[in-house]
C-alpha positions in Angstrom: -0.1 58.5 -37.4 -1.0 62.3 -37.6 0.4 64.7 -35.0 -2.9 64.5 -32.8 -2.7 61.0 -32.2 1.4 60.7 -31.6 0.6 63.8 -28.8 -2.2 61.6 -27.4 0.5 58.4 -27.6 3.2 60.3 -25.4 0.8 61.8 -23.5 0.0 58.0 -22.2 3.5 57.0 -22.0 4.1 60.2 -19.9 1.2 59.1 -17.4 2.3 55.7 -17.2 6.2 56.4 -16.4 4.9 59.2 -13.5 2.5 56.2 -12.4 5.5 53.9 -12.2 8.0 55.8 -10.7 5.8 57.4 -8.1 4.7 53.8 -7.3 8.5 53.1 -6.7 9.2 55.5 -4.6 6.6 54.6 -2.1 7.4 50.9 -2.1 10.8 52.2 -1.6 9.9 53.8 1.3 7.0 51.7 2.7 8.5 48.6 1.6 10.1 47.0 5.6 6.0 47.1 7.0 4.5 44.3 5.2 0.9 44.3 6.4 -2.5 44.7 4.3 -3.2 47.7 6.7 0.0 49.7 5.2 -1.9 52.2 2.8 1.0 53.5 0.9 2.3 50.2 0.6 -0.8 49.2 -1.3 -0.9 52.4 -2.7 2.7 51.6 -4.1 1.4 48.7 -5.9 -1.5 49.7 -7.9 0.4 52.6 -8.7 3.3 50.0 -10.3 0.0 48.0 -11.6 -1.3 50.7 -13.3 1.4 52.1 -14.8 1.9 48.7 -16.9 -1.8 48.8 -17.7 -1.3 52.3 -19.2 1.9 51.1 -20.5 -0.1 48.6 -22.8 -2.4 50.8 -23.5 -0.8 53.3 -25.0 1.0 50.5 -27.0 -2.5 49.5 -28.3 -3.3 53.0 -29.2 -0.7 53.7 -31.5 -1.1 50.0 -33.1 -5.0 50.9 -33.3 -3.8 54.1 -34.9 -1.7 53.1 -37.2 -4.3 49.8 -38.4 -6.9 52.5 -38.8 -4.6 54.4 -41.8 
């Protein structure tokens, strides 16, 4: 894996941990209204959502990279 690809790696896993933990925070504090009308709440989770996705896909990325040498 040259030095390119392990920046664009972290890069991913950066965006993914910011995704998570602001997702947290506004389940934390949106968490005691449970109603589909709650935007942050639903915010919250596809925040959480998509910080697994980019989780994985930054996984695949450095496997794809390190198929490829």
């Amino acid at each position: 894996m040259n030095n390119q690809d392990h920046k664009a790696a972290n890069t991913l896993k950066w965006m993914a941990w910011t995704a998570t933990i602001v997702g947290m925070l506004l389940l934390v504090f949106n968490v005691s209204d449970l109603r589909s009308e709650n935007f942050p709440l639903m915010v919250s989770i596809g925040c959480l959502i998509a910080g697994m996705n980019i989780f994985l896909l930054s996984a695949v990325f450095r496997l794809m990279t390190l198929k490829a040498q």
